[in-house]
Every structure is written in C-alpha cells, then in structure tokens.
N, C-alpha and C positions, 0 to 999 in steps of 0.2 A: 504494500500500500504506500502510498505516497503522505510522508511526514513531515514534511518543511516545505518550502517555496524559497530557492536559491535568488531568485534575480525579477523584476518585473523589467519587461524591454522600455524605452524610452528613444524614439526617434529625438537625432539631432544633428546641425547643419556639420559642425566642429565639434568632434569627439575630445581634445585637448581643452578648448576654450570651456564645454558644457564639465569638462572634470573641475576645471578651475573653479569656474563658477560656484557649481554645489560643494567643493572645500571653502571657499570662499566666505559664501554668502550662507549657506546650509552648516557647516563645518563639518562635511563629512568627508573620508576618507577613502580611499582608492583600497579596495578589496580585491582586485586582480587587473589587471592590464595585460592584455593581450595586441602587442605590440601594435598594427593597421588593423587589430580587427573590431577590439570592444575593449570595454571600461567598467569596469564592476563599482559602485561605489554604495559608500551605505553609513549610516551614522556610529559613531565610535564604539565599537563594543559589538554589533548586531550582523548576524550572519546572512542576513535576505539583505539584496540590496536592490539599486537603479541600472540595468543593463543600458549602458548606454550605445544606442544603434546609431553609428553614422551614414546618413543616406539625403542623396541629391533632394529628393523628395520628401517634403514636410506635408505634413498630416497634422497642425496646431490643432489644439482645442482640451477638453476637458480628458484627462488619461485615468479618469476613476481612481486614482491611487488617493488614499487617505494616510495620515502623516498625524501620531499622536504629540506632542510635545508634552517637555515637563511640566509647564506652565503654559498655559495658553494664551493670557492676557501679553507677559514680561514675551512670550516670543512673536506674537503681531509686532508690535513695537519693536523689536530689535529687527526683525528683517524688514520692516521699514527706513529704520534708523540705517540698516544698509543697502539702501536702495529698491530693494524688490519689493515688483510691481505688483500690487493684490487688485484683482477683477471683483473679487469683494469681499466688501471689507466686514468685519465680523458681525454676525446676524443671528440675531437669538430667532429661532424656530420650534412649533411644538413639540420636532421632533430631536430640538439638539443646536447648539451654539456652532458656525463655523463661520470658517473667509477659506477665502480661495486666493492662489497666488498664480504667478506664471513665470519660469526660467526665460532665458532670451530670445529661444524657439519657438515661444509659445503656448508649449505642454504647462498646461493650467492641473495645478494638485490642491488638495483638500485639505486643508488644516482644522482639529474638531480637537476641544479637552476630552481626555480620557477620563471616563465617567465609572 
C-alpha cells in the first residue's frame, strides 16, 4: 500500500530561480536536485516536498496544495513583509480561515491554521 506522498509536481519557467525563490521567501530547503532535471524542495525537517517541473509551458493558476504554518497570523505578515504576492488575503469562512499566495509562475497555494 502506499504510505507517504514523496513530492507534489509544480510547473515552472526557471527550475534554479523557483529553488531560490521558495529558500528565499518560503525558507525551505532543496531535498534533492537532480542536476537538468528537477528540484525537490520542502520545508526544514519534512520528507514530502515541491517537485519542481521545468517546462516551456505554464499552466498558472490554483495547484490545490495546502501549506499549514506554525502561526498563521505572524506568517501572512512575514511573507508579505517579503514581498509575496497573496490573491487573497486572509478570509474567515464557515468552513475555515485562509489567503492564498502565488510564487513568480503563478502557481497560486493555500495557506489555512492548522486547527
């Protein structure tokens, strides 16, 4: 049976520039690099990460990936604070608080407190 979930894929223009980015701006970390071919990255400590897929063709928009943080308030505000772009911005719902952001490709992810 299947136990884990190694990688979600992530189209992007610049496989280097989108590693930077999410060390960057995300702080997370490069969990394998596969020289031209892909970028494994994922937040520090955690074994599923962002496949990162370089391809001529973008495909933006919403990638369903949901992304708990420790804090949800203190982390809107800091990845503001470093520039990333939220589509929206945090929004109490009856079914649950979140905002949405987007890397520089486009690919729009979920930001929700873990409840």
């Amino acid at each position: 049976m299947i136990n884990e979930i190694h990688s979600v894929a992530v189209v992007v223009s610049d496989r280097k520039k989108a590693t930077q980015w999410y060390g960057e701006k995300l702080g997370f970390v490069t969990l394998e690099d596969a020289a031209e071919h892909w970028t494994v990255v994922a937040p520090p400590g955690w074994r599923t990460g962002l496949h990162l897929c370089e391809a001529e063709t973008l495909e933006p928009g919403n990638t369903g990936i949901l992304l708990y943080p420790d804090d949800f308030d203190a982390t809107v505000k800091e990845l503001k604070k470093k520039g990333v772009e939220f589509t929206q911005d945090p929004k109490e719902e009856p079914w649950g608080t979140y905002a949405m952001f987007k890397d520089p490709d486009g690919n729009v992810f979920w930001l929700m407190p873990k409840e």
